[in-house]
KEKOL-150373 format. One line per 5 residues: for each residue x negated, y negated, z negated of N, C-alpha, C, O. Coordinates in pm, whole numbers, plus 50000, padded with zeros to 5 digits. Example, Ala and Ser with C-alpha at 12.3 -4.5 7.8 and 13.67 -1.06 7.14 Angstrom:
BEGIN
48681/50569/49220/48770/50450/49220/48680/50330/49220/48576/50332/49154  48715/50225/49292/48633/50106/49286/48710/49997/49213/48659/49886/49196;
***
This chain:
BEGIN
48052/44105/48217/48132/44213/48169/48198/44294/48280/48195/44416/48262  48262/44245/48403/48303/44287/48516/48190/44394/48581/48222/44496/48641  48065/44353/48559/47996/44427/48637/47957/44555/48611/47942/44639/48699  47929/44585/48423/47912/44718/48381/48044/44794/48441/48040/44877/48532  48184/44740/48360/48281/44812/48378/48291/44861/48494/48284/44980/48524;
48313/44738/48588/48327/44836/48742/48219/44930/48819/48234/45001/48919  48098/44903/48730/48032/45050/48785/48037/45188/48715/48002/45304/48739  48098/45122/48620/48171/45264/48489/48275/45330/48549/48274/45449/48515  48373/45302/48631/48468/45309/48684/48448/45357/48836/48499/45467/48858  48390/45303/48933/48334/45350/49040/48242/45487/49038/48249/45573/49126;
48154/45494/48924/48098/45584/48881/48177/45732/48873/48159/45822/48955  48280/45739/48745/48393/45829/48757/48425/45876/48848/48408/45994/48878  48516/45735/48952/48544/45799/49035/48465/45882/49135/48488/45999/49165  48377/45810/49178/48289/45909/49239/48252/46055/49204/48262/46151/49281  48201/46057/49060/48200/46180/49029/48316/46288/49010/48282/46405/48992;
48488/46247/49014/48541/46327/49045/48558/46341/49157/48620/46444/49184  48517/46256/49273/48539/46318/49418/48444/46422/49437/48460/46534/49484  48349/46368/49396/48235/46508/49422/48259/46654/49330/48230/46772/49350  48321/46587/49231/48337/46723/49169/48462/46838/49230/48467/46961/49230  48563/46720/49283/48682/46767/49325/48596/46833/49471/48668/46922/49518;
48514/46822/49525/48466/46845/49689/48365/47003/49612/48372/47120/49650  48322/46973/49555/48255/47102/49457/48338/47202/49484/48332/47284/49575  48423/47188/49392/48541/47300/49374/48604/47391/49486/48634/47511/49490  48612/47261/49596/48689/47365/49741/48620/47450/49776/48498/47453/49760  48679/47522/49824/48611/47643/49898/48602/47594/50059/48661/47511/50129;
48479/47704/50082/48457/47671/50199/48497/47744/50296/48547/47846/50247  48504/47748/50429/48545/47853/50568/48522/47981/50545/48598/48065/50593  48425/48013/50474/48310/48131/50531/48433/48187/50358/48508/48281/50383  48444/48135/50225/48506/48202/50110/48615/48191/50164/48643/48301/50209  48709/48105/50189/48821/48149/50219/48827/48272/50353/48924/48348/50358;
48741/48280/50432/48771/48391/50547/48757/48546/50419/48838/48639/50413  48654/48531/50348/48652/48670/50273/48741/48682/50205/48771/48799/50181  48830/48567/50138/48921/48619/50059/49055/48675/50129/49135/48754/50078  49063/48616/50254/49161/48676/50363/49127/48811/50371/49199/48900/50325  49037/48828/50419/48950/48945/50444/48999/49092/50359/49033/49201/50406;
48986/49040/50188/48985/49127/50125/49156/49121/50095/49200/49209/50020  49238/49036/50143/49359/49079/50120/49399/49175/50213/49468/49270/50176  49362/49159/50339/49383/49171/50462/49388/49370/50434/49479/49450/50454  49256/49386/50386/49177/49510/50321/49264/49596/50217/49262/49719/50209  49358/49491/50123/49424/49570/50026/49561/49615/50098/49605/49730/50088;
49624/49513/50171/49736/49522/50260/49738/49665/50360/49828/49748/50354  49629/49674/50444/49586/49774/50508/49589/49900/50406/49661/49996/50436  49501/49904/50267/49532/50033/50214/49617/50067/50145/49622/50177/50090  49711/49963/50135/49856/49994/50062/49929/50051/50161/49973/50164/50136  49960/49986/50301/50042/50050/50411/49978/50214/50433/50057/50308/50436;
49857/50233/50445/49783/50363/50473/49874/50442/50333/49954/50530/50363  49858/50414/50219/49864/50495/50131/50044/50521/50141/50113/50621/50119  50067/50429/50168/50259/50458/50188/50272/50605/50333/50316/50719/50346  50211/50513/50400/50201/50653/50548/50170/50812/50465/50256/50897/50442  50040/50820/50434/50012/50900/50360/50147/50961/50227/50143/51077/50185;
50236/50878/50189/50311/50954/50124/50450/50992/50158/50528/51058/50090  50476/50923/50313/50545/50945/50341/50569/51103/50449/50669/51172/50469  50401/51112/50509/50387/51224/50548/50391/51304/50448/50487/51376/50475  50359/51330/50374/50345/51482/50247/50520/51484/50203/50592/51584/50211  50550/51394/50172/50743/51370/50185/50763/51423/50250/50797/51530/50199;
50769/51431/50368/50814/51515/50482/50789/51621/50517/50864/51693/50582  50634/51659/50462/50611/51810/50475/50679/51905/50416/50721/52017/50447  50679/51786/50260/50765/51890/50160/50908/51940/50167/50952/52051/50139  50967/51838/50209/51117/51864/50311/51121/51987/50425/51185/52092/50422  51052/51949/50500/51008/52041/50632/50968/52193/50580/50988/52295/50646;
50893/52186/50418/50889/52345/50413/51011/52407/50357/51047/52524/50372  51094/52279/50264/51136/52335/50204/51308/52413/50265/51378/52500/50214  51322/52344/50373/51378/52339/50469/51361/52485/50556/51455/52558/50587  51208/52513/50590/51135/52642/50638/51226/52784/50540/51296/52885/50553  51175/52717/50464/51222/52822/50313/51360/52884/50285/51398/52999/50263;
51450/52707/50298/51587/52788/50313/51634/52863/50442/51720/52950/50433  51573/52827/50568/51629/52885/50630/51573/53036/50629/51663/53118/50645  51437/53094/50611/51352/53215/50587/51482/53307/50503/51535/53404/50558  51522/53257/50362/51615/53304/50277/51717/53355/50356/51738/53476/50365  51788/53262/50422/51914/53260/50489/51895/53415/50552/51977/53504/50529;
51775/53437/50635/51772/53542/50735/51743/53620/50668/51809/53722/50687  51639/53630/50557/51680/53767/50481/51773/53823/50470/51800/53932/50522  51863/53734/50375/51981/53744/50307/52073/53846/50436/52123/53954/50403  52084/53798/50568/52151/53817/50660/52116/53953/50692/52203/54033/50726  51976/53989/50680/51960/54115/50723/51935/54205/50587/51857/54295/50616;
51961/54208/50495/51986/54235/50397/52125/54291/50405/52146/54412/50402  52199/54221/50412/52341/54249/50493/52368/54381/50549/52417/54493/50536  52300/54292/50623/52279/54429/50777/52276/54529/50732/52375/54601/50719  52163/54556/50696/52113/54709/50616/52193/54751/50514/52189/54873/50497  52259/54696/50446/52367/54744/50334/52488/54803/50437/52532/54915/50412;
52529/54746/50527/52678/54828/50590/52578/54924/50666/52613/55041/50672  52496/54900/50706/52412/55054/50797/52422/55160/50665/52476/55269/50679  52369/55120/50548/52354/55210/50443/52493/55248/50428/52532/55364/50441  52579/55135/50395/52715/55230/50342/52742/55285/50488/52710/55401/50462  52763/55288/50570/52818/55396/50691/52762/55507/50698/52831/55602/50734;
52629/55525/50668/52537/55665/50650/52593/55729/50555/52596/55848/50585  52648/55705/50434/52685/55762/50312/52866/55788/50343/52937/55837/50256;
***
């Protein structure tokens, strides 16, 4: 009776070591799965750069803009006391 059981048992176990050795991954899958994090990491930082430049452009014009106004406005000015002194 000892002898079935313990090869019933040895058996198992064996087959979950092998099954458990199945399952791991190997050098070469784990390097790709680095790989492809490595890959998403990279185009998340790119895509932040990318929005942080157009952020800034949009500042930078809008910035362009008020000051453009400003100098109108100023010589706008101007030309109004030239006008009222002519009159």
């Amino acid at each position: 009776m000892k002898s079935p059981f313990t090869a019933a048992v040895i058996t198992v176990l064996l087959s979950a070591l092998a099954a458990g050795h199945a399952l791991a991954e190997s050098p070469a899958e784990k390097s790709l799965r680095q790989d492809g994090r490595d890959v998403r990491k990279d185009l998340k930082h790119d895509a932040k750069e990318v929005d942080k430049g157009a952020s800034h452009a949009a500042k930078e014009a809008d910035r362009t803009d008020n000051h453009l106004d400003k100098e109108r406005h100023r010589e706008d000015k101007k030309l109004d006391k030239e006008y009222k002194k002519t009159l």
